[in-house]
matplotlib code that plots the C-alpha trace (Angstrom):
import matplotlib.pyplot as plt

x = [26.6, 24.7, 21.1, 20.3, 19.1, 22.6, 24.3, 22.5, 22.9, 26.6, 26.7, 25.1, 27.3, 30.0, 28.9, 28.5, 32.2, 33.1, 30.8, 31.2, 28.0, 25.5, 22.5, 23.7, 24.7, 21.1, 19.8, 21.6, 21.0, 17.5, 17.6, 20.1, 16.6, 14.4, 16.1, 16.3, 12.7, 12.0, 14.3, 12.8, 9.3, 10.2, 12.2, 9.7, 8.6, 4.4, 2.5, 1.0, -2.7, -4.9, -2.6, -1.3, 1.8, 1.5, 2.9, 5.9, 5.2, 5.5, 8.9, 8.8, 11.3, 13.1, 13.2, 16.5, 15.6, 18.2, 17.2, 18.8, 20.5, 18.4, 15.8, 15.8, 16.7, 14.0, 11.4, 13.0, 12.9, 9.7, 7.2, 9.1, 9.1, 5.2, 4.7, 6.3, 5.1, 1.4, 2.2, 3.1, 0.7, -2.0, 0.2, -0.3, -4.2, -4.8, -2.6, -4.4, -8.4, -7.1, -6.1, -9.0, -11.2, -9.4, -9.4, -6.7, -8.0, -10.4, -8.1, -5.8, -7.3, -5.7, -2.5, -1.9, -2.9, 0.0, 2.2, 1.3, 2.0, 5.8, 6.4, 5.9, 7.7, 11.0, 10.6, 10.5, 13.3, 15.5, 14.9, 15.7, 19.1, 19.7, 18.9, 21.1, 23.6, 23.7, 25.9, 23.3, 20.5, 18.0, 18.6, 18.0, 21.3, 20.4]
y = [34.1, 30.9, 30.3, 27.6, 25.0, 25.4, 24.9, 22.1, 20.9, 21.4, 20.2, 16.6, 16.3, 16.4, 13.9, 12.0, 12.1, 10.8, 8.2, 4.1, 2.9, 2.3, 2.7, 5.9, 6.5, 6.4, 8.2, 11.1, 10.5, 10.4, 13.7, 15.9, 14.4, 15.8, 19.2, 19.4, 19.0, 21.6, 23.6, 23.1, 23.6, 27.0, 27.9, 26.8, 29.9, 30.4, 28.8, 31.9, 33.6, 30.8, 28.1, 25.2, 24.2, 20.8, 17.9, 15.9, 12.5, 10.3, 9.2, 5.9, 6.6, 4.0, 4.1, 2.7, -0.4, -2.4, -6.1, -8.4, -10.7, -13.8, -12.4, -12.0, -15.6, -16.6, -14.7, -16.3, -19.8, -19.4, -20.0, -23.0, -24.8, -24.2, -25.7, -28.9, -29.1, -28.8, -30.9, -34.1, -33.2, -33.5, -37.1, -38.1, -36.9, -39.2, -42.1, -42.1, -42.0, -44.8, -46.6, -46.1, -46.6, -49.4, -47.6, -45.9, -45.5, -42.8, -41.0, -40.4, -36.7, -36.2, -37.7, -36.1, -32.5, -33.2, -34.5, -31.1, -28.9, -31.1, -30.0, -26.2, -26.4, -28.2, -25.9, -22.6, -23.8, -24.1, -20.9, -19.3, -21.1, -20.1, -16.2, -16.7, -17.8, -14.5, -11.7, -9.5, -11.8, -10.4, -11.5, -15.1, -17.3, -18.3]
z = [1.3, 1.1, 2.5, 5.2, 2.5, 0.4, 3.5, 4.9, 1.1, 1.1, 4.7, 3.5, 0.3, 2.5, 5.0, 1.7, 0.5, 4.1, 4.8, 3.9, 5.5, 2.5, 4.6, 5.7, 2.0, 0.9, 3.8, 2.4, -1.0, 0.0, 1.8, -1.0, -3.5, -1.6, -1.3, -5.3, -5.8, -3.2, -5.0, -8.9, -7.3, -6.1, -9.3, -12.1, -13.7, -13.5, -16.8, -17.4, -16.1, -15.0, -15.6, -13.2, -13.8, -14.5, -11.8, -12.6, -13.1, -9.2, -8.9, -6.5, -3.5, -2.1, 1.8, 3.3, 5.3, 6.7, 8.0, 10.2, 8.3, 9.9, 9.3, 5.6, 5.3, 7.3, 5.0, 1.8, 3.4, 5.0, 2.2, 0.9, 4.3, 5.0, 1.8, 2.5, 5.8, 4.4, 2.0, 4.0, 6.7, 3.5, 3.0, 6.7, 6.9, 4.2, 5.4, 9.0, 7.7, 4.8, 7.7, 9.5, 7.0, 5.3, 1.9, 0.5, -2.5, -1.7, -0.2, -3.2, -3.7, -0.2, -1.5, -5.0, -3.1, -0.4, -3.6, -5.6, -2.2, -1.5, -5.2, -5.2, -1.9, -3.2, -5.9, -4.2, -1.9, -4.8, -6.1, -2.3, -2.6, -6.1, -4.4, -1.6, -3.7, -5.9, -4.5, -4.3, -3.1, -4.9, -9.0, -9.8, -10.7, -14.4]

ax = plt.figure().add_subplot(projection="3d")
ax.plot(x, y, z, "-o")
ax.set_aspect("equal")
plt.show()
């Protein structure tokens, strides 16, 4: 006769074999990994008289998290565009006191900082497309 956990166990190893959403997949997986560490803490044998056993190393758990689709490009995209909006913003400050002060020339800190912020900006937006581009979204294309 099997106990409740076994069964719930066996229970989610079958919802396992039947199931093709991967979110759901890892749900699972998520729970049957938590019902064997409950079961090795219970089974370990005692140290001996005055003796902890000692704790396993933290395994990092990966939560199942699905996003909208929109909004993962969004987030990838996001940084990038801010960038290259500060950046020409930085441009057109500098532009508009040059032209009221009639001197470009001291603004050029203003102009090389808006330069340096266009750059990292074009340069994180490439790297989002070379992400999107991958199959899995998340490895860089070499």
């Amino acid at each position: 006769m099997m106990r409740g956990s076994e069964r719930e166990r066996q229970q989610l190893i079958d919802r396992l074999k039947t199931t093709k959403n991967p979110v759901e997949r890892e749900k699972i997986l998520w729970a049957l990994e938590g019902m064997r560490k409950d079961t090795f803490r219970t089974a370990q044998p005692p140290g001996g008289p005055g003796k902890e056993p000692s704790a396993a190393p933290a395994e990092k758990i990966k939560i199942p998290i699905q996003m909208p689709k929109g909004l993962s490009q969004m987030m990838r995209f996001g940084a990038p565009f801010f960038f290259i909006v500060f950046g020409f913003a930085f441009i057109f400050q500098g532009v508009m006191r040059g032209i009221e002060r009639n001197d470009f020339a001291s603004e050029s800190g203003q102009f090389i900082t808006g330069i340096i912020f266009i750059f990292f900006g074009v340069s994180a937006f490439q790297r989002a497309r070379k992400m999107a581009k991958t199959p899995q979204g998340t490895q860089e294309a070499e």
